[in-house]
N, C-alpha and C positions, 0 to 999 in steps of 0.2 A: 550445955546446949545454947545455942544461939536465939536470942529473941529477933523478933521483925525488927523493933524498934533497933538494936544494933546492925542489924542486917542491911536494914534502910539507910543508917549513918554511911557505911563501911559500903553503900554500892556510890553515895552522893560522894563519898571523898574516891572512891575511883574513879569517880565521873571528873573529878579536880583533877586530877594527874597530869596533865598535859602543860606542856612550855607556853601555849596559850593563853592559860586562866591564872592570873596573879590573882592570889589569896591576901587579904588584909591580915595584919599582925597578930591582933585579938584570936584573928579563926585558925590561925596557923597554932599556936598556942593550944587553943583550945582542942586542936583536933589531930594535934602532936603527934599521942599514944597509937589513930588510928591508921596517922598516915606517917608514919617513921617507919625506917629499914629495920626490922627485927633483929639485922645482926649488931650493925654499927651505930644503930642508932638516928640516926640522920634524919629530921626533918624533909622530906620528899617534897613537902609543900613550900617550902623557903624557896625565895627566888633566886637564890645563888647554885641552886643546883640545876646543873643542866643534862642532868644523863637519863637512860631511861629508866623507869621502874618497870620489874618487873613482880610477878604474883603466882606462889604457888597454886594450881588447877585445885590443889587437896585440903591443903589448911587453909589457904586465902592472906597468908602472910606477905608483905611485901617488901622489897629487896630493891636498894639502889645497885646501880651498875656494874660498880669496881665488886659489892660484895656475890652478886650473881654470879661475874665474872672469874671470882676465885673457886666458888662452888662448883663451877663447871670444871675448872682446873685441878680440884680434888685439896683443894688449900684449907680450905672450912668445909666443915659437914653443916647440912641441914636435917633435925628428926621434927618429926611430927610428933607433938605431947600429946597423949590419948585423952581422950574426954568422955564422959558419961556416957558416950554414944556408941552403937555398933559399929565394930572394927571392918572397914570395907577396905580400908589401907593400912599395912605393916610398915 
């Protein structure tokens, strides 16, 4: 289960996403884990990336573009790992 205090990180680094808000080095770093593409890895908050992220509605996972892009093309799967919690999604 998800605490506030990670809840509150993980809504402040969606609120970073945007081509507008350069990130200092220290925080990019530091906030790597919460704003990297789950598949490839990718720091989302590095300035050399310019595509969009986007975020599953259900885990809250987040995905740079090329690997979204494949997802929809049926190239890579995406599962949702189950968690202590009630099963609302299979």
């Amino acid at each position: 289960m998800i605490t506030m205090d990670e809840e509150i990180a993980r809504e402040k680094i969606r609120n970073l996403l945007t081509p507008e808000i350069a990130v200092c080095k220290p925080c990019r770093e530091k906030y790597k884990e919460l704003a990297s593409c789950s598949v490839c890895g990718r720091n989302l908050l590095d300035p050399e990336y310019r595509g969009m992220v986007y975020e599953c509605p259900i885990c809250g996972k987040l995905f740079c573009e090329n690997c979204w892009n494949k997802m929809e093309a049926g190239e890579i799967t995406h599962t949702h790992k189950e968690h202590n919690e009630t099963k609302i999604f299979k």
